[in-house]
N, C-alpha and C positions, 0 to 999 in steps of 0.2 A: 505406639506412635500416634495412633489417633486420641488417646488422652492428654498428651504432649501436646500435639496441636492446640486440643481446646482451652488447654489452660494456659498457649502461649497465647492464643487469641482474647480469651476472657482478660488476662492481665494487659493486655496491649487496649483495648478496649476500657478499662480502669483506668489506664494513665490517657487515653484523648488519643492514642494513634491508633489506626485501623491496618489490619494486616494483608502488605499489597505483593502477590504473587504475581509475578510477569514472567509466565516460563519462554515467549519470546522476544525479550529485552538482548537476549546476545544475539538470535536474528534481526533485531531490529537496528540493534547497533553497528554491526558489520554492512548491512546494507546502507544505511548513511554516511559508513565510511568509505561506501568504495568508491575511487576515485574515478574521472572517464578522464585520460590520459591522451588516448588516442582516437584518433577518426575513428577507426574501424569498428573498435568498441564503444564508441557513442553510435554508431550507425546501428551497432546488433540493439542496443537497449534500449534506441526509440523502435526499431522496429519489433521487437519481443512484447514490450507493455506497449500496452495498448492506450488511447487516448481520450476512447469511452468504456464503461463497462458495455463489453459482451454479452453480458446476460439482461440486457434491459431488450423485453420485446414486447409488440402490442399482437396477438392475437386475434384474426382477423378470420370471421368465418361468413362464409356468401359476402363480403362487403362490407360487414359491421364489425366493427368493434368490438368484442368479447368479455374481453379480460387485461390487463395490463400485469405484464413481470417487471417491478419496479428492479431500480438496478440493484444489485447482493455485493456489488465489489468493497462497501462499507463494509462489509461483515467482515471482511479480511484483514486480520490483525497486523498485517506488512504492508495495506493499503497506503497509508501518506508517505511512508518509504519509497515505495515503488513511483508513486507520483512524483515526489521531488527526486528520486535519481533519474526520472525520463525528465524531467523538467531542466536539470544539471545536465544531459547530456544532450538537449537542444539546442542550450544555449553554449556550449562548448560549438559544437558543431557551428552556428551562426556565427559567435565573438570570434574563437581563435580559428573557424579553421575557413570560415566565410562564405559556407555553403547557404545553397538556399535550402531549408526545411518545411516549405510548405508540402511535400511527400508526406512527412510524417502527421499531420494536422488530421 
């Protein structure tokens, strides 16, 4: 299998294309596709994703400033996913259902 590989690679690399593995391309795709239909479930999905990353913190010790945790949620290969369906399910909420959303902000 791994000789297979390299020679599917080496050939594809001969002809000009590079060999592009996306083992989450059908998470990625399903989550784009899911639709927010209703209130209730545009309510759970702004409220589940979150609006900053979580993990960005400034470390603070006696008063100063230590160290800084830049944010990691780039790293998350379903990150723009998850962005635009909270994004899609704010503005369902706002356009058709006419709530206010500054909660979720």
């Amino acid at each position: 299998m791994k000789r297979l590989m390299s020679t599917l690679s080496q050939n594809l690399r001969a002809t000009g294309r590079t060999l592009n593995l996306d083992l989450f391309r059908p998470l990625r795709q399903w989550v784009s596709h899911l639709r927010v239909e209703t209130p209730r479930r545009a309510r759970k999905v702004a409220e589940l994703i979150p609006a900053q990353c979580p993990f960005e913190r400034d470390i603070v010790l006696c008063g100063h400033s230590v160290a800084h945790i830049p944010p990691l949620c780039k790293l998350n290969p379903l990150y723009n996913e998850l962005v635009e369906l909270r994004f899609r399910a704010l503005c369902y909420l706002a356009d058709e259902c006419g709530e206010d959303i500054s909660a979720y902000i």
